[in-house]
Biopython code that builds the backbone (N, CA, C, O; Angstrom):
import numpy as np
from Bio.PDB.StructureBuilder import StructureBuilder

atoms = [
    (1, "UNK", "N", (87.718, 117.276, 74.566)),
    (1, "UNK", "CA", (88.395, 116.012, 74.725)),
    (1, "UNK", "C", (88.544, 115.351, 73.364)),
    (1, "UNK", "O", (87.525, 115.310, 72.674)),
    (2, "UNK", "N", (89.600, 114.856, 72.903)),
    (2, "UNK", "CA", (89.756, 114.216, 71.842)),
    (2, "UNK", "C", (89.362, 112.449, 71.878)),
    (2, "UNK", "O", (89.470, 111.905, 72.977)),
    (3, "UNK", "N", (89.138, 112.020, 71.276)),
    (3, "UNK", "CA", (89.086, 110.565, 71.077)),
    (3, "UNK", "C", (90.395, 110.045, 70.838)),
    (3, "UNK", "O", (91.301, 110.651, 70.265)),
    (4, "UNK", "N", (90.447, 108.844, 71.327)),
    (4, "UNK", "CA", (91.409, 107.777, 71.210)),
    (4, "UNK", "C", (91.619, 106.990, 70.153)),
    (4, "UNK", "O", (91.078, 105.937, 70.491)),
    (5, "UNK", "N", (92.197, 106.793, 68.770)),
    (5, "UNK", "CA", (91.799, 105.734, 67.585)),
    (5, "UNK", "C", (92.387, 104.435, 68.771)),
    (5, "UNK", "O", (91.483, 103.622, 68.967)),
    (6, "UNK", "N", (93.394, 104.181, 69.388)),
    (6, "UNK", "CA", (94.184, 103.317, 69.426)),
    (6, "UNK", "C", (94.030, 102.721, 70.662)),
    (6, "UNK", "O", (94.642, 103.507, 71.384)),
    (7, "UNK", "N", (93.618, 101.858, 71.361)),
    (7, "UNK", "CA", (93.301, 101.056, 72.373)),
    (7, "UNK", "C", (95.057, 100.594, 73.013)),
    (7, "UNK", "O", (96.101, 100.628, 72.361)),
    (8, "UNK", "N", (94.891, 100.228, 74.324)),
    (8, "UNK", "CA", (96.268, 99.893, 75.158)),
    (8, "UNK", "C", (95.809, 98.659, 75.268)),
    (8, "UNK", "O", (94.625, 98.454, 75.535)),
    (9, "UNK", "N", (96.671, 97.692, 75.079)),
    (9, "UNK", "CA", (96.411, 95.936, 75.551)),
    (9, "UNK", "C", (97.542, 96.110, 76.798)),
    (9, "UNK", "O", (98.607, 96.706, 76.959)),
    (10, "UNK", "N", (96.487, 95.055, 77.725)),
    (10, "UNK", "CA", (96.539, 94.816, 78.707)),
    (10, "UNK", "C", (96.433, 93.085, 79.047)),
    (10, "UNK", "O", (95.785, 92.226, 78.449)),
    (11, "UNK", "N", (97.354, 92.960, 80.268)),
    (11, "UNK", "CA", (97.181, 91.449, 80.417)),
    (11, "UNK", "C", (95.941, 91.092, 81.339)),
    (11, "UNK", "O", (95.899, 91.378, 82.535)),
    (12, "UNK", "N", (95.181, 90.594, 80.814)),
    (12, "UNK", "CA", (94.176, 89.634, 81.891)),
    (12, "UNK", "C", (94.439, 88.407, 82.262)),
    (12, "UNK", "O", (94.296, 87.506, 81.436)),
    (13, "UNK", "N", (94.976, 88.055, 83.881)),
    (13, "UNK", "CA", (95.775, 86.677, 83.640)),
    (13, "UNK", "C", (93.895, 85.785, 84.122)),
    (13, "UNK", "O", (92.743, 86.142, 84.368)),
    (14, "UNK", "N", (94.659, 84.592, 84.010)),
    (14, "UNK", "CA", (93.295, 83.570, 84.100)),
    (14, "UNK", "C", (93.028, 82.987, 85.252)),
    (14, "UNK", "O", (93.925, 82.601, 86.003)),
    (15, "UNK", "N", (92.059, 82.891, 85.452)),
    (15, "UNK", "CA", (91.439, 82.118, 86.598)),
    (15, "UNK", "C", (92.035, 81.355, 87.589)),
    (15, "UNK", "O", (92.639, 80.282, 87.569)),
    (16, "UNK", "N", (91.660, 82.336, 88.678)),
    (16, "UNK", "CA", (93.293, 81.116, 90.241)),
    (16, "UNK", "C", (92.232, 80.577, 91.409)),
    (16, "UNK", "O", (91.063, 80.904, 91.614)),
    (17, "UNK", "N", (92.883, 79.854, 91.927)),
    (17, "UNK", "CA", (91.853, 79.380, 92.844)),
    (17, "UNK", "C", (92.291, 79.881, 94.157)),
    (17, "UNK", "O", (91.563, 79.811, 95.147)),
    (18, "UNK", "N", (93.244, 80.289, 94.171)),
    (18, "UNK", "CA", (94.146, 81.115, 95.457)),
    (18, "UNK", "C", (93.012, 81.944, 96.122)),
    (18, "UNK", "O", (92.844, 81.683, 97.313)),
    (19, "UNK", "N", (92.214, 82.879, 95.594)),
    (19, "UNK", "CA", (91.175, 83.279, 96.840)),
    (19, "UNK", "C", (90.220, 81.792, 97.432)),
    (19, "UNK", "O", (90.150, 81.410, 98.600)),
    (20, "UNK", "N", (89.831, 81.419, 96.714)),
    (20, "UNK", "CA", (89.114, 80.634, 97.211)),
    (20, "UNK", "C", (90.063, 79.716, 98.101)),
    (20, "UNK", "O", (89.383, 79.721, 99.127)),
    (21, "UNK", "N", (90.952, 79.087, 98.348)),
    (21, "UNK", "CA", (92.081, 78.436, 99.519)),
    (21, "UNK", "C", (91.804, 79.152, 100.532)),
    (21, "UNK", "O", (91.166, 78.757, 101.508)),
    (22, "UNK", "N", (92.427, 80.647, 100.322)),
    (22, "UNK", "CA", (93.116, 81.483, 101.269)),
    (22, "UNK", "C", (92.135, 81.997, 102.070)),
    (22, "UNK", "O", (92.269, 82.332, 103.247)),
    (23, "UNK", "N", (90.983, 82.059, 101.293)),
    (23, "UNK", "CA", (89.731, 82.329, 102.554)),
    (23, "UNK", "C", (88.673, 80.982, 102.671)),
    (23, "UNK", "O", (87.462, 81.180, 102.762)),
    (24, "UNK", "N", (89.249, 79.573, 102.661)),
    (24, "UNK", "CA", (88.673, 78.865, 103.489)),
    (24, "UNK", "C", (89.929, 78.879, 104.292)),
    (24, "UNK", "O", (89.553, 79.085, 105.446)),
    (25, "UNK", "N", (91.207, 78.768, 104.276)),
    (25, "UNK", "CA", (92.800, 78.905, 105.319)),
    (25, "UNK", "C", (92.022, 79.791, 106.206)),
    (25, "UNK", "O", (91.709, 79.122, 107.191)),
    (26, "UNK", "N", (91.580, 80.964, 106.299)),
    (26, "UNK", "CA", (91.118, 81.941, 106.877)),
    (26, "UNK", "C", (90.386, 82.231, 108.439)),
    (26, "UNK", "O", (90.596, 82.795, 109.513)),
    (27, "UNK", "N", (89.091, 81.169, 107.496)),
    (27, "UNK", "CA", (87.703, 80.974, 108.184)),
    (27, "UNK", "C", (88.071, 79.170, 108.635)),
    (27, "UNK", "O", (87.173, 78.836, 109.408)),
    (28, "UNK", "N", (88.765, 78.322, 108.474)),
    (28, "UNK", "CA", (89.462, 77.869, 109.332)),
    (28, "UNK", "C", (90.193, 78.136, 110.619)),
    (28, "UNK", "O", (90.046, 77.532, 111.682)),
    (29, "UNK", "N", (90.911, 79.022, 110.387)),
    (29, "UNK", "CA", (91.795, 79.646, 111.161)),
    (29, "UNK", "C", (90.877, 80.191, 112.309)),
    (29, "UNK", "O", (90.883, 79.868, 113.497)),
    (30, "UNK", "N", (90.073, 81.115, 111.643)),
    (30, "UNK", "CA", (89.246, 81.470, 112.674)),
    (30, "UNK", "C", (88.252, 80.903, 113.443)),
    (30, "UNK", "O", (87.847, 81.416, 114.486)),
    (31, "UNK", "N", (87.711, 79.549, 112.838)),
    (31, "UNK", "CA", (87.041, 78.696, 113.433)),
    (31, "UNK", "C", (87.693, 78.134, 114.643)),
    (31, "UNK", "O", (87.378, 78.119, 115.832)),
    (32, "UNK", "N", (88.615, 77.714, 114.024)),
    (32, "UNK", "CA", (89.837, 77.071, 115.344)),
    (32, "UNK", "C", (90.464, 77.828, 116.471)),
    (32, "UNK", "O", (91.064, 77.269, 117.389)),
    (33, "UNK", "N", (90.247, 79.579, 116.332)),
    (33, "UNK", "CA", (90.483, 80.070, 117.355)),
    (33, "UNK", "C", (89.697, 80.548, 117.968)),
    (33, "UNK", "O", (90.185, 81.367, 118.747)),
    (34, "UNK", "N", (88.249, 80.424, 118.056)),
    (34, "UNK", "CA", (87.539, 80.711, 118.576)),
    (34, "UNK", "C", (87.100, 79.499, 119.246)),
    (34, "UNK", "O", (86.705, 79.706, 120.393)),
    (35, "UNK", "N", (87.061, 78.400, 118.888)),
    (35, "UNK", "CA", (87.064, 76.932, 119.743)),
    (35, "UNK", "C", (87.858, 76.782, 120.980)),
    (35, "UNK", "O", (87.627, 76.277, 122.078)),
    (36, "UNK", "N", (88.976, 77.448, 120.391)),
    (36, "UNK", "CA", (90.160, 77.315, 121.842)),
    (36, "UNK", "C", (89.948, 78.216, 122.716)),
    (36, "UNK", "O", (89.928, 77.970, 123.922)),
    (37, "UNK", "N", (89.724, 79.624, 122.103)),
    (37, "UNK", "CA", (88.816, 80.661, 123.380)),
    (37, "UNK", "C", (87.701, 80.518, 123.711)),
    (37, "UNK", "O", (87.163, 81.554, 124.103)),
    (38, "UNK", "N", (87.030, 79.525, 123.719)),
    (38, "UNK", "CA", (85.676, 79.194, 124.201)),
    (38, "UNK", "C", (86.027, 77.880, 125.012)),
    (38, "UNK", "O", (85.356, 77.688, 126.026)),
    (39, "UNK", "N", (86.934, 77.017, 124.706)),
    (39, "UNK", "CA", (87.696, 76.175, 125.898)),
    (39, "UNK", "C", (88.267, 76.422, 126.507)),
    (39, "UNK", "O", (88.995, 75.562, 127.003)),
    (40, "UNK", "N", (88.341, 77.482, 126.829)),
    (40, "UNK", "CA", (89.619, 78.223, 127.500)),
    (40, "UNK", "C", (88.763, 78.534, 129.244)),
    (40, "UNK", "O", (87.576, 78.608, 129.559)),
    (41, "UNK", "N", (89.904, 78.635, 129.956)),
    (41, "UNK", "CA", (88.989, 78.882, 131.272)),
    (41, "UNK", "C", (89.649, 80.178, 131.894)),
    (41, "UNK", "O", (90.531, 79.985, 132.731)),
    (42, "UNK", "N", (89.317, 81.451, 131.577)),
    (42, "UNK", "CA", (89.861, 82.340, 132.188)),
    (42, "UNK", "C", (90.124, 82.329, 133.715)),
    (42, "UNK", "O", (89.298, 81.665, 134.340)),
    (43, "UNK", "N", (91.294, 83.043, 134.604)),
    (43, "UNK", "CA", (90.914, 83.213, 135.883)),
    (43, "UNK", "C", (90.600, 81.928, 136.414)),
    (43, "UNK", "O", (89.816, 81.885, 137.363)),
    (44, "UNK", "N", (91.220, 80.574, 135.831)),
    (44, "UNK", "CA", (90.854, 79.735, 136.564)),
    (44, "UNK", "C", (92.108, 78.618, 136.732)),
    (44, "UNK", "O", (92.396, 78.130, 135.639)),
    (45, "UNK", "N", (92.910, 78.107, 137.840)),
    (45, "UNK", "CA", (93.699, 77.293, 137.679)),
    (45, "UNK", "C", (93.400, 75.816, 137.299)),
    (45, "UNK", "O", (92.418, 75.091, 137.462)),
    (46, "UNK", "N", (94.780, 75.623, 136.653)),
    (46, "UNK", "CA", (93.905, 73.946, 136.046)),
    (46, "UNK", "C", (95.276, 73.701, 137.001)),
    (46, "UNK", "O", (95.650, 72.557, 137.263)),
]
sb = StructureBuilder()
sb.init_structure("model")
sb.init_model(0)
sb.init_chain("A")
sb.init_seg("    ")
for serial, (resi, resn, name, xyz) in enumerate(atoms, 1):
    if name == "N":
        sb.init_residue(resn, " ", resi, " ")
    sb.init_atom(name, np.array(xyz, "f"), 0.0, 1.0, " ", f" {name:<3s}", serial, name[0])
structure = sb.get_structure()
């Protein structure tokens, strides 16, 4: 294997807060649908 003298630049972009939103959006989401299927009354007329 030969060595490399010469390195590839690459972009590292910076810091997003987009995961952190998108998985409280998430675990929201899922909080709220599990509230409504637990209010929910199967098999039962309202």
């Amino acid at each position: 294997m030969s060595t490399q003298d010469a390195y590839e630049e690459y972009y590292v972009p910076h810091n997003s807060k987009l995961p952190i939103f998108a998985s409280l959006g998430i675990f929201l989401t899922l909080v709220g649908m599990g509230t409504m299927f637990n209010e929910s009354k199967a098999g039962v007329d309202s």
